[in-house]
FIKE-659398 format. One record per residue: x, y, z of N, C-alpha, C in turn; residue number from 1. Coordinates in steps of 0.05 Angstrom, whole numbers. Atoms other than C-alpha are relative to their C-alpha. Layout:
BEGIN
{{X,Y,Z},{X,Y,Z},{X,Y,Z},NUM} ...
//
This chain:
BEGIN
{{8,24,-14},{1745,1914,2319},{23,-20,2},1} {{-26,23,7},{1808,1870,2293},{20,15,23},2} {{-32,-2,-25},{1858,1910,2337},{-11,-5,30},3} {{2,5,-27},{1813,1901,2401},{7,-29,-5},4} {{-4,24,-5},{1809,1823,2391},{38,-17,6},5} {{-26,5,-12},{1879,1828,2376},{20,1,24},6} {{-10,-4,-18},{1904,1859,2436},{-17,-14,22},7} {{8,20,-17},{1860,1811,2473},{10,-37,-1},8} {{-17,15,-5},{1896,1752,2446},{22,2,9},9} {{-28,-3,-13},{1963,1783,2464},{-4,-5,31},10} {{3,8,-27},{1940,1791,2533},{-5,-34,11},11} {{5,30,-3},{1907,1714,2540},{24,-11,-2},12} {{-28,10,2},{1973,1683,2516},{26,11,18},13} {{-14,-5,-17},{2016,1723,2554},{2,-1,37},14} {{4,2,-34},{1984,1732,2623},{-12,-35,-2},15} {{11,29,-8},{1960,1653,2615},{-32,-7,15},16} {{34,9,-5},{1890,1670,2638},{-22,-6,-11},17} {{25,5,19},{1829,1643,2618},{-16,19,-1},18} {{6,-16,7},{1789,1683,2585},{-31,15,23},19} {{27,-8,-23},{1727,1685,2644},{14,0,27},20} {{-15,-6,-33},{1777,1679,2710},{26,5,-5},21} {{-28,-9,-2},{1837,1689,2744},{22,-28,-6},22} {{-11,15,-6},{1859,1624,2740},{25,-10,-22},23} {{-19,5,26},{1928,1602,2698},{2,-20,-2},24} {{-1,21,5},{1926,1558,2661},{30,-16,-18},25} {{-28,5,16},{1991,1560,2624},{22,-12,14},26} {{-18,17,-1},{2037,1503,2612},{29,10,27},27} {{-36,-6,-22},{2101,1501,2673},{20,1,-23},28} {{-21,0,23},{2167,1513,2630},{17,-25,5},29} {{-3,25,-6},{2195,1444,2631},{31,8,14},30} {{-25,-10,-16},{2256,1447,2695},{23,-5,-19},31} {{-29,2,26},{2325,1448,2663},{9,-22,5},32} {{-14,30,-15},{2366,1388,2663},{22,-2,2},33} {{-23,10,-17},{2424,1365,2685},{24,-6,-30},34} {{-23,19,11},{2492,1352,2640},{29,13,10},35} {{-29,-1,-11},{2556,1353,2634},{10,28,-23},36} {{-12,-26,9},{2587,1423,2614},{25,-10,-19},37} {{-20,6,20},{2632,1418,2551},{16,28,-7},38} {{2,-16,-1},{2641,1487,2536},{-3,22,14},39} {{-6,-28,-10},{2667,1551,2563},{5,27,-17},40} {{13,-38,15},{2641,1624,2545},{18,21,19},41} {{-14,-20,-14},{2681,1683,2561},{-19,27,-2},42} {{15,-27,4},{2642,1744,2574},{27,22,-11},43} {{-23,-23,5},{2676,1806,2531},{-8,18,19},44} {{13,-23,-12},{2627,1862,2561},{-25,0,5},45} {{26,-14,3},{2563,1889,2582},{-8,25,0},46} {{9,-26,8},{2519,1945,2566},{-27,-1,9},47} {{38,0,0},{2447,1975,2574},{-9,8,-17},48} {{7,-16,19},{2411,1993,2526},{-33,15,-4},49} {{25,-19,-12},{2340,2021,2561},{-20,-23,7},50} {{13,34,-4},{2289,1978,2593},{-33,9,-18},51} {{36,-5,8},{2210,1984,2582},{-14,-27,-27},52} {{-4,18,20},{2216,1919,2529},{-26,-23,13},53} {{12,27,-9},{2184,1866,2576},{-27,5,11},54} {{18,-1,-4},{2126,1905,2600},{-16,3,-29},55} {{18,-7,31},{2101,1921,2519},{7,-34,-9},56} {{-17,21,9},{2143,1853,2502},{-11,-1,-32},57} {{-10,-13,22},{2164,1892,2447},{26,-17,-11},58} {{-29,16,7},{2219,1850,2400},{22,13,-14},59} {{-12,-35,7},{2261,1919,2402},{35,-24,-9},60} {{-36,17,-9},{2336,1880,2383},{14,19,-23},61} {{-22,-16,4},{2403,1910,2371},{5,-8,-35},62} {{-9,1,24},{2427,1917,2304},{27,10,-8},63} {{-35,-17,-5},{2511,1920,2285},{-2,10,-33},64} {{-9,-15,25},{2533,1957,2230},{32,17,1},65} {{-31,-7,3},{2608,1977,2214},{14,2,25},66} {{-8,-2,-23},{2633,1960,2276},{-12,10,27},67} {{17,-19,-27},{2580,1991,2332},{-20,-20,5},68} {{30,16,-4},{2517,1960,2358},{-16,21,12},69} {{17,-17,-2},{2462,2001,2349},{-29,-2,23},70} {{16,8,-13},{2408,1995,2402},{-35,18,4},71} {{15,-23,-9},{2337,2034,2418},{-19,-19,17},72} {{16,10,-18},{2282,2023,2475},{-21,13,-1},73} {{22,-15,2},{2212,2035,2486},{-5,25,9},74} {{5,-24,-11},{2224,2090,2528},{15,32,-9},75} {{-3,-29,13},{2243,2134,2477},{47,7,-13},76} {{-36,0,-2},{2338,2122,2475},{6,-18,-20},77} {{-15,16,21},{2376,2108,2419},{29,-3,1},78} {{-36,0,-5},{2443,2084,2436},{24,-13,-16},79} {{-17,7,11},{2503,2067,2404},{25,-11,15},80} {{-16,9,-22},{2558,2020,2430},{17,-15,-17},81} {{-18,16,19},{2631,2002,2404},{-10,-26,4},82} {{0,29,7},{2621,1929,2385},{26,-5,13},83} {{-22,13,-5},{2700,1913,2409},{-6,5,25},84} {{2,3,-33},{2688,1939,2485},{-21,11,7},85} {{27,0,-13},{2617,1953,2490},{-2,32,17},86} {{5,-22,-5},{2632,2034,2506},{-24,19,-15},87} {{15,-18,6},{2582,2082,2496},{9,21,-23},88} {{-8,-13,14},{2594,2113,2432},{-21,29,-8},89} {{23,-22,0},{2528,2163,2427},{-30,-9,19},90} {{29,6,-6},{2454,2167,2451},{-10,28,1},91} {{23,-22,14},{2393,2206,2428},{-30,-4,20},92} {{30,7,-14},{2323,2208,2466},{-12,25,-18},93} {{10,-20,35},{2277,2226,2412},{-34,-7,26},94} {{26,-7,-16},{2198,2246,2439},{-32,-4,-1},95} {{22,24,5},{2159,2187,2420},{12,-29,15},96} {{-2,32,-4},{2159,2112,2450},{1,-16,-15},97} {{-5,8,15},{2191,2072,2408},{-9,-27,-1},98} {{9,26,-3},{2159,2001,2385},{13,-15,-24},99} {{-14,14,33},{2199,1984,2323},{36,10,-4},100} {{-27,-3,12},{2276,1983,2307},{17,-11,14},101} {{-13,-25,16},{2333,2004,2301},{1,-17,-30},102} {{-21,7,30},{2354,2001,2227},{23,16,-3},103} {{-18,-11,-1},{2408,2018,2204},{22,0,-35},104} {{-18,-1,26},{2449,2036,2133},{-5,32,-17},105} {{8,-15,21},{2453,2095,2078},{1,25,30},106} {{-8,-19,-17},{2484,2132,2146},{-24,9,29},107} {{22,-7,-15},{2424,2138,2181},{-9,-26,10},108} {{8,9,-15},{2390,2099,2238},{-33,8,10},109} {{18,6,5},{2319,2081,2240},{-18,-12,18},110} {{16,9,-13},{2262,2073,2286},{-25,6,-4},111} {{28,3,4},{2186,2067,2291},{-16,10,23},112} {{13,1,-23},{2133,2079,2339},{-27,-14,0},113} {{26,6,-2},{2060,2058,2362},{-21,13,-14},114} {{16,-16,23},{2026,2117,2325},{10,0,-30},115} {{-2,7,22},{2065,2097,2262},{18,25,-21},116} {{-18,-11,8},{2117,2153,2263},{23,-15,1},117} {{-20,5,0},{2177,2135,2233},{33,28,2},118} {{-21,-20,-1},{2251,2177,2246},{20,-6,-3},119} {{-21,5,8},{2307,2174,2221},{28,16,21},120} {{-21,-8,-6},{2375,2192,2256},{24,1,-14},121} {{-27,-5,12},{2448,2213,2233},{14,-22,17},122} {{-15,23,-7},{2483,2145,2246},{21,10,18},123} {{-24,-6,-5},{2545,2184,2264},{5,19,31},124} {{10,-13,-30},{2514,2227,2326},{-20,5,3},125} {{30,-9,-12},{2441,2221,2331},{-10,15,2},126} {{17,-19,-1},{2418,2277,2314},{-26,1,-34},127} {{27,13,18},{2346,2271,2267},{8,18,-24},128} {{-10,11,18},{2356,2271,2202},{-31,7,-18},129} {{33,8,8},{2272,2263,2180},{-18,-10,15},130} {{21,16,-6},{2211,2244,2202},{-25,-4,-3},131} {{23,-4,4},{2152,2225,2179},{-20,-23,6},132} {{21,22,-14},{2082,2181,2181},{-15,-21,-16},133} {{21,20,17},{2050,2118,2159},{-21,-18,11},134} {{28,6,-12},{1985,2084,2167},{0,-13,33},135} {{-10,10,-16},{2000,2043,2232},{22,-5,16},136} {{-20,8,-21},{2040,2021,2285},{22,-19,-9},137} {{-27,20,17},{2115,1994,2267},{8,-13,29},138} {{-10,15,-20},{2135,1934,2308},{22,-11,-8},139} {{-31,20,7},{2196,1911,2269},{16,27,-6},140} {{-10,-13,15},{2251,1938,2241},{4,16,-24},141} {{-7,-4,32},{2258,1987,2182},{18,-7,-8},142} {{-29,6,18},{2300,1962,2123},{12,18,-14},143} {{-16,-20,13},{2347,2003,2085},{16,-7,-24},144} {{-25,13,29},{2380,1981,2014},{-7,20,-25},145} {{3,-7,27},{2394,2014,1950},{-17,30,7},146} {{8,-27,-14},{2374,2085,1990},{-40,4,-8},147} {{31,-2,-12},{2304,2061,2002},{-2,-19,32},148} {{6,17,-12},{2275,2047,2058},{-29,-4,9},149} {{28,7,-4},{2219,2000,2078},{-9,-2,27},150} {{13,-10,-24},{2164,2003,2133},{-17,-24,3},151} {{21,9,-5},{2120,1953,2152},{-11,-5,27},152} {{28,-4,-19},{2060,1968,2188},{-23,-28,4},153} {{4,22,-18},{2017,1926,2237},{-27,-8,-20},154} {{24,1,15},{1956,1938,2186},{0,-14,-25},155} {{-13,13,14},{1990,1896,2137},{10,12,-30},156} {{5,-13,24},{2013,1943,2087},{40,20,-4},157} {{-35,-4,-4},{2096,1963,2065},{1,25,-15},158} {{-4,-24,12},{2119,2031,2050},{31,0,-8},159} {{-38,2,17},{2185,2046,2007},{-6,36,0},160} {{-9,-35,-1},{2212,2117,2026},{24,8,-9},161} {{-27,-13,10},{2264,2155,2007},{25,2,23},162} {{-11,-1,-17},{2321,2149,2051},{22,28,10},163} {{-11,-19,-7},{2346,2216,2047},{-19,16,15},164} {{18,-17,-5},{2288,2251,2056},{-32,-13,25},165} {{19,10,-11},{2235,2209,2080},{-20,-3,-21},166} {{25,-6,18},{2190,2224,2018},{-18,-27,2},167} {{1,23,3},{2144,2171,2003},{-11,-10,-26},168} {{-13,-2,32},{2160,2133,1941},{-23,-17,-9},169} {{22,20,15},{2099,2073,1934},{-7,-4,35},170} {{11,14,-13},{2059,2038,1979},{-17,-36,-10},171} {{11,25,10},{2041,1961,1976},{-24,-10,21},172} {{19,4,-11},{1974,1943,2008},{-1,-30,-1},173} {{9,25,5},{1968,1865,2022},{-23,-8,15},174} {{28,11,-4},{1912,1823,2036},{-12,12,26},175} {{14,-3,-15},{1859,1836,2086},{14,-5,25},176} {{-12,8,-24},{1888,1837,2163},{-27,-26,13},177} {{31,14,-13},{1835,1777,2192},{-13,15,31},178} {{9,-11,-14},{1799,1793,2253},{14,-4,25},179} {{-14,6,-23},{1844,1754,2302},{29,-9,-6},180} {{-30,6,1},{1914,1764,2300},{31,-9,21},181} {{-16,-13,-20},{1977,1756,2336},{16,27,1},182} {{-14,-21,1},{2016,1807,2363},{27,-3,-17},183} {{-35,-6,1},{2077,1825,2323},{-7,-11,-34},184} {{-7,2,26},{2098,1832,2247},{21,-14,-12},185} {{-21,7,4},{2152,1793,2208},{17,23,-17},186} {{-16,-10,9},{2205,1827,2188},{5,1,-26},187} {{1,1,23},{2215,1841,2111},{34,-4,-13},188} {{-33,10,20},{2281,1815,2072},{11,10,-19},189} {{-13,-13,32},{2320,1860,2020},{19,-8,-7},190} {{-28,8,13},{2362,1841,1969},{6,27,-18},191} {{-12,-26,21},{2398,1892,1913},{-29,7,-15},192} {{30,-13,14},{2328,1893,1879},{-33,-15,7},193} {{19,13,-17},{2273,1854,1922},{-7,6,24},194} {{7,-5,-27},{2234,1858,1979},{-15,-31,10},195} {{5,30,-13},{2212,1784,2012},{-21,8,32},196} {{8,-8,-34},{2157,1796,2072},{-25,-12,-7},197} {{18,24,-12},{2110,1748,2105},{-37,20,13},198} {{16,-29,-10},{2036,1779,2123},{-20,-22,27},199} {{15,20,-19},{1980,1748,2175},{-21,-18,-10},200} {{12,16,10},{1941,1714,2120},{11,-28,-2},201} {{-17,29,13},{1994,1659,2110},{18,8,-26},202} {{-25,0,34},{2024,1693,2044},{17,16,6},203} {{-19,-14,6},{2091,1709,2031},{-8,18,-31},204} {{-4,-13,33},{2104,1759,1968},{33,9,5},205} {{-19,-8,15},{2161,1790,1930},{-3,21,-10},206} {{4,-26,9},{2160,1862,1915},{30,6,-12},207} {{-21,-12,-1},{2204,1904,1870},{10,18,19},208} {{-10,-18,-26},{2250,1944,1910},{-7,30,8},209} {{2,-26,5},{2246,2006,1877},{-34,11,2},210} {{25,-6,14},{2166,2003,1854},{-17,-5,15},211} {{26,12,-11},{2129,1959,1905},{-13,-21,-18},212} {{16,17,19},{2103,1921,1845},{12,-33,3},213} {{9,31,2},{2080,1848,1861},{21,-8,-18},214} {{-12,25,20},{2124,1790,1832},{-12,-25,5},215} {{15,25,-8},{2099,1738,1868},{-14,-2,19},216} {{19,5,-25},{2055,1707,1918},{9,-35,5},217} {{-5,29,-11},{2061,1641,1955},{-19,-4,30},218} {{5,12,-22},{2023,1610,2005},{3,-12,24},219} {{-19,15,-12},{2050,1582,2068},{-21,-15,9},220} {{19,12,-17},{1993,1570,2109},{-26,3,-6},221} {{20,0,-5},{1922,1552,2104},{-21,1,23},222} {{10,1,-31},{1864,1571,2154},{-11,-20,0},223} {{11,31,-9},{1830,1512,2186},{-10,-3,17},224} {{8,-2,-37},{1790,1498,2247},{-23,17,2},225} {{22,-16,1},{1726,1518,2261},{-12,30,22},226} {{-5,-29,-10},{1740,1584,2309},{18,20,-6},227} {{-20,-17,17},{1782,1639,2291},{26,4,11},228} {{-28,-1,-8},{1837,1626,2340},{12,-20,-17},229} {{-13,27,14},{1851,1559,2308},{-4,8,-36},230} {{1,-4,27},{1849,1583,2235},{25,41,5},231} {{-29,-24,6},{1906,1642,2250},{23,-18,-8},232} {{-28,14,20},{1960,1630,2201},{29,27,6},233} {{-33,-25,-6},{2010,1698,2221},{19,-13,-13},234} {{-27,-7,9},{2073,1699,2194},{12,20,12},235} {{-16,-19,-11},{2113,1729,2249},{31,-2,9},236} {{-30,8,1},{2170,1697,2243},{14,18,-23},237} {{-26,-14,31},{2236,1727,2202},{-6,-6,-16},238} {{-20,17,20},{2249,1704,2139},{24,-3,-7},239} {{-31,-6,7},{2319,1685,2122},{6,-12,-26},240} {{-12,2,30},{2352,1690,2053},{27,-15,6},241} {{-30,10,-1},{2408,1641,2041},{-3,-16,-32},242} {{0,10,37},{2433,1636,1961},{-24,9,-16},243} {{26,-10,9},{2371,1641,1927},{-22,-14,13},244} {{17,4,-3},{2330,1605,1969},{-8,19,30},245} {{16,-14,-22},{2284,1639,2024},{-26,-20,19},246} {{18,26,-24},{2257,1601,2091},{-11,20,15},247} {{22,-20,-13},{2196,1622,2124},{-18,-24,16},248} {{28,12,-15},{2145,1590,2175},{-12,22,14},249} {{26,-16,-11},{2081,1607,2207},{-15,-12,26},250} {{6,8,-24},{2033,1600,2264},{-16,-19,-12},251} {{23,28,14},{1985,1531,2248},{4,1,-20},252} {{-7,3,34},{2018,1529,2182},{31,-24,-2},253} {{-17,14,7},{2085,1504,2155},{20,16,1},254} {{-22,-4,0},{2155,1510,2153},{12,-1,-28},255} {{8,7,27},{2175,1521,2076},{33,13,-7},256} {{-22,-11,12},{2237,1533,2027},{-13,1,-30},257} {{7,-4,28},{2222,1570,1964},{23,14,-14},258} {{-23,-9,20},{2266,1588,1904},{-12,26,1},259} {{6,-24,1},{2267,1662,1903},{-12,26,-23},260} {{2,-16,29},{2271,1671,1830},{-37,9,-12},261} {{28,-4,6},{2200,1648,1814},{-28,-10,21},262} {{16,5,-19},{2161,1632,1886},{-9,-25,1},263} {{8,30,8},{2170,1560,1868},{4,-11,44},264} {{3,1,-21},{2158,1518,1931},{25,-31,-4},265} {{-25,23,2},{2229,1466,1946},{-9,-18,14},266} {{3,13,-23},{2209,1441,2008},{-14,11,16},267} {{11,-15,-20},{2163,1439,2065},{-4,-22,21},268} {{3,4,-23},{2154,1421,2133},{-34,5,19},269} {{32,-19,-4},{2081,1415,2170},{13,7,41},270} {{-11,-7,-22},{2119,1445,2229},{-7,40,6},271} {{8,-21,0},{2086,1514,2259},{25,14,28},272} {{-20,-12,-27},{2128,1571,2298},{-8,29,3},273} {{-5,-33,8},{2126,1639,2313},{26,12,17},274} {{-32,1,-3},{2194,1640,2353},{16,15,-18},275} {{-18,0,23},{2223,1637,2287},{22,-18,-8},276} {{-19,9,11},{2281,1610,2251},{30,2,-7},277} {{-23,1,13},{2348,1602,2236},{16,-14,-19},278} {{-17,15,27},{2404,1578,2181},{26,13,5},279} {{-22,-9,8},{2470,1558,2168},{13,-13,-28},280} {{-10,18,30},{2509,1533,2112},{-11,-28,0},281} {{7,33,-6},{2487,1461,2136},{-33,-7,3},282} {{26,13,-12},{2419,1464,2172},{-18,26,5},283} {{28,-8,-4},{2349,1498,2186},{0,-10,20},284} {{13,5,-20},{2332,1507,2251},{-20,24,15},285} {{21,-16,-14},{2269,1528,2281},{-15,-13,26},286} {{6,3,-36},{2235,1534,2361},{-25,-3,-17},287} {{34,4,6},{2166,1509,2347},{-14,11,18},288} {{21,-16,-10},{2101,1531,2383},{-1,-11,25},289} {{-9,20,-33},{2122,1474,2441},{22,9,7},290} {{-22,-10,-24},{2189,1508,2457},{19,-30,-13},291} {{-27,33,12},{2223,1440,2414},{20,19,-17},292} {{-28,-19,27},{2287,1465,2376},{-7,-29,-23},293} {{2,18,29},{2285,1424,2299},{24,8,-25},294} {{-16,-8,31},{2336,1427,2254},{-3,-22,-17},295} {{-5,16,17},{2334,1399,2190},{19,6,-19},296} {{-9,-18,15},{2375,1401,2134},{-10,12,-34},297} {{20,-20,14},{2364,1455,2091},{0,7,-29},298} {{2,5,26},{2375,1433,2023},{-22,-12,1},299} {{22,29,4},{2319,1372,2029},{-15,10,17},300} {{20,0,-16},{2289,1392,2083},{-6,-24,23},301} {{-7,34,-10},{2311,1315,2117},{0,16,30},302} {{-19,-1,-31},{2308,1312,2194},{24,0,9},303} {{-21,7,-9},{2365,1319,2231},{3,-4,38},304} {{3,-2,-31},{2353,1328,2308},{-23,9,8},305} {{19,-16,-6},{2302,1351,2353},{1,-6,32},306} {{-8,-5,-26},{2318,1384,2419},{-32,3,17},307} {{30,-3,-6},{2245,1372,2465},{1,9,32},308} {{-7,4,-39},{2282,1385,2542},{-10,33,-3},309} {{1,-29,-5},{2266,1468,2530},{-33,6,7},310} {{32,-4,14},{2188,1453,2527},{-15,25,10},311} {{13,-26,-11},{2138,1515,2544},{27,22,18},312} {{-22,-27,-8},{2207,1562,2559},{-4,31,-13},313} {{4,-28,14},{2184,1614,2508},{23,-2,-14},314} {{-37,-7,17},{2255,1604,2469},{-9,17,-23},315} {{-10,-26,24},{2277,1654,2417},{-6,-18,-18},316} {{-19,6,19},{2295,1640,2349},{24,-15,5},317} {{-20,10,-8},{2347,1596,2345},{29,16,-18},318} {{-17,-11,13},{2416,1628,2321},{28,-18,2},319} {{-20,21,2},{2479,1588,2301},{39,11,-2},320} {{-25,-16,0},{2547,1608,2316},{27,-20,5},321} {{-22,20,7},{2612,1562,2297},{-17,-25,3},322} {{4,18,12},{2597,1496,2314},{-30,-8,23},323} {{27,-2,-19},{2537,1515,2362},{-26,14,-9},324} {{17,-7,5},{2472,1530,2357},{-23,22,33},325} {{27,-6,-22},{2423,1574,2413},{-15,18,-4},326} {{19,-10,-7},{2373,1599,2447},{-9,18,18},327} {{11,-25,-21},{2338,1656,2494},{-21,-17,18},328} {{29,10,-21},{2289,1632,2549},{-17,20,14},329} {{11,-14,-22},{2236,1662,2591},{11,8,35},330} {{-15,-8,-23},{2277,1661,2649},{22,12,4},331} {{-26,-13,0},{2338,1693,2628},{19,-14,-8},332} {{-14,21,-1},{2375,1629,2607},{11,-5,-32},333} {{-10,11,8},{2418,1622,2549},{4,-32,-8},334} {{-1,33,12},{2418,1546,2518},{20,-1,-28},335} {{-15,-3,18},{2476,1534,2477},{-11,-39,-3},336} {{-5,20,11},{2478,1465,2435},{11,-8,-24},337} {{-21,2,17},{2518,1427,2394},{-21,3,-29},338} {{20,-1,28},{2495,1441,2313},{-7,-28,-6},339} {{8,16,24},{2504,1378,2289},{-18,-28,20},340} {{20,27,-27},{2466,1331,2359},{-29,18,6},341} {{11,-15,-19},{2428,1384,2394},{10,-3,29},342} {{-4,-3,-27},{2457,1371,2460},{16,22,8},343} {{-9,-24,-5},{2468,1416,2502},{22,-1,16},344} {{-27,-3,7},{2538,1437,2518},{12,15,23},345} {{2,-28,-30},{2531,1500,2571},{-19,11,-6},346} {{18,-21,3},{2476,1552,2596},{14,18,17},347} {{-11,-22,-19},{2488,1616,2619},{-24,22,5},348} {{20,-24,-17},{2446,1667,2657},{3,36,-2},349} {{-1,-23,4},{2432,1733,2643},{-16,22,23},350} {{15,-19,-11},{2387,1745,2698},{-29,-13,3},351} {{33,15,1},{2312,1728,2713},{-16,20,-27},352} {{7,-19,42},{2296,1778,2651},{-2,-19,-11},353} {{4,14,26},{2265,1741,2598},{14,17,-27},354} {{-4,1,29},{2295,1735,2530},{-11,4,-14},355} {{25,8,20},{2249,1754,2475},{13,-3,-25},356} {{-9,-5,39},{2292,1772,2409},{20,-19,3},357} {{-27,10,14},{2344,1721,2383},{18,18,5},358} {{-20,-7,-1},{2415,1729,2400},{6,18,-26},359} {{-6,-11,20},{2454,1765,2354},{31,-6,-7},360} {{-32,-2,1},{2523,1742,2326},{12,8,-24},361} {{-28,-23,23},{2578,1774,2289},{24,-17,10},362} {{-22,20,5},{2636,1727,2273},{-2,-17,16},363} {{7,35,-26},{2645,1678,2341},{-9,23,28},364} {{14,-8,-24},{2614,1732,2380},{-26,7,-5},365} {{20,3,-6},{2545,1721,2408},{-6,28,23},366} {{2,-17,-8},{2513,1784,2429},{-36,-1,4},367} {{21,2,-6},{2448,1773,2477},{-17,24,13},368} {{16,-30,-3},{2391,1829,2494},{-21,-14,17},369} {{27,2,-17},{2340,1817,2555},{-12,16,-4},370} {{28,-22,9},{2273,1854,2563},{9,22,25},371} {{-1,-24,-24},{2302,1899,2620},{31,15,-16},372} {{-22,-10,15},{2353,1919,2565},{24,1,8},373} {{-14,4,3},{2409,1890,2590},{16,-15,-22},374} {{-15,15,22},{2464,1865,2533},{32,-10,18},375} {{-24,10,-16},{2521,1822,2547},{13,-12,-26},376} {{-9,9,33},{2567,1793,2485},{20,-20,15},377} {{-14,39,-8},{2600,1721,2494},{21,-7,-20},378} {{-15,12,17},{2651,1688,2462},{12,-35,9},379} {{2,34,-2},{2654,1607,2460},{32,-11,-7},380} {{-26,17,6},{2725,1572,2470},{0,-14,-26},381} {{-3,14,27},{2749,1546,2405},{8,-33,4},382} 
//
């Protein structure tokens, strides 16, 4: 019953119809505006990396590892591409539709599907490696540390496998999935002996790495509201680890910094997203549920800006790279701004392709992924 309602909110939110006609009712994306260009981006290269993303709007994104950028698409292609000039270094077409990955470490490369097979590949030329099955459908990435790796499924529930083999080593079952969810899982966070992952009740936990065994629990979000759209709390945003603390928000919940050690709570924010978030040494910033960018900073949790010209665009995650901060749009549009104002600086176009996954950067290069799987990698005048 829970996955029909779910896949009937995905649809409502996305196609903008009401739920008895045709008629849309969804917000215009507020027009762009006007400034003065500060900033010049040099394109290094582009690449493809398979389309089929924007009809599932699947949040399939590249992943680098020792110099390559690893890529896969729904329609089944796992490709590999030098990071310095964006050549084609391998590709695999494996004989499932892929809805989750890539990962990538411990040599092997890592994807998911809709029936909740996971496969593993030989990092080095794509050829499989393992494969086996767990309860549901994987929409994120598998993780890989300390030669386990983890799985999480849409049913809310994390598997720790063996990364040679595939065996499977525990399973962690969390709370009840509710009846009305959004689409899409958050991603889970490993450290040398932790696991950090967000579920659709509102709670974060803390699993050992090795065992699965509970450390903690934390709350982010409470339900509220007397129908069951307005009392969804998801957690489909990232989490990001920075030092020992770990930042997380939710949908109709909060924006929160907890110490990692013992799930203590630092700081919080009554700011909801499912976008997601980013961090840099300085600041916290997250795309709210209006399409506002917010950074604060991310010791205190203190305001610092708040960008409101992007409104109903659909922006990414925000990602922060030297002394800039951006974003992805529904239209294909790049939004660069300054970290420490928010203004914006330059946009650049990728295309009428919407954006769905956060940029991706590696040192001062910004490496962006549309839903028709084109990639393009930037680099920002110093």
């Amino acid at each position: 019953m829970y996955k029909r309602l779910f896949l009937l909110y995905t649809l409502i939110v996305l196609s903008g119809c009401g739920m008895f006609g045709s008629k849309d009712n969804t917000e215009k994306p507020a027009p762009l505006v006007e400034f003065t260009t500060s900033l010049t981006l040099r394109m290094l290269w582009t690449a493809y990396a398979g389309s089929g993303s924007h009809d599932n709007y699947l949040k399939i994104a590249p992943a680098f590892h020792n110099g390559q950028l690893f890529t896969a698409s729904p329609n089944g292609f796992v490709r590999v591409f030098d990071f310095t000039d964006g050549k084609l270094v391998w590709e695999q077409k494996i004989d499932i539709p892929i809805s989750g990955g890539p990962g990538v470490g411990d040599s092997i490369v890592l994807v998911g599907s809709h029936k909740g097979d996971v496969v593993a590949l030989s990092a080095t030329d794509g050829v499989e490696q393992w494969r086996t099955q767990v309860s549901s459908e994987v929409l994120v990435a598998p993780r890989i540390k300390q030669k386990i790796v983890v799985v999480r499924t849409i049913d809310g529930k994390l598997f720790g496998l063996d990364s040679q083999t595939g065996t499977r080593l525990w399973v962690y079952e969390g709370s009840r999935v509710p009846l009305l969810t959004l689409r899409g899982t958050s991603t889970p966070v490993l450290t040398q002996k932790l696991i950090i992952a967000g579920f659709d009740d509102g709670k974060i936990v803390a699993l050992e790495l090795h065992t699965g065994k509970l450390l903690w629990k934390a709350l982010i979000a409470v339900p509220s509201g007397r129908t069951e759209l307005e009392q969804m709390v998801d957690i489909d945003a990232d989490p990001f680890l920075v030092d020992n603390t770990i930042y997380i928000t939710s949908y109709h919940g909060r924006t929160v910094a907890i110490d990692i050690a013992q799930g203590e709570l630092l700081w919080e924010k009554k700011l909801a997203s499912t976008a997601g978030l980013g961090v840099d040494s300085d600041y916290l910033y997250v795309s709210d549920t209006k399409s506002h960018i917010w950074a604060f900073d991310r010791h205190s949790g203190d305001d610092w800006w708040k960008q409101d010209k992007l409104q109903a665009r659909r922006v990414t995650a925000p990602v922060s790279i030297g002394n800039y901060v951006v974003v992805g749009d529904m239209e294909g549009y790049l939004h660069w701004m300054r970290r420490d104002s928010g203004k914006f600086v330059t946009r650049y176009s990728m295309g009428s392709a919407s954006i769905i996954v956060p940029p991706l950067v590696v040192n001062n290069v910004l490496v962006a992924y549309n839903s028709e799987g084109k990639i393009v990698a930037l680099q920002p005048s110093l």
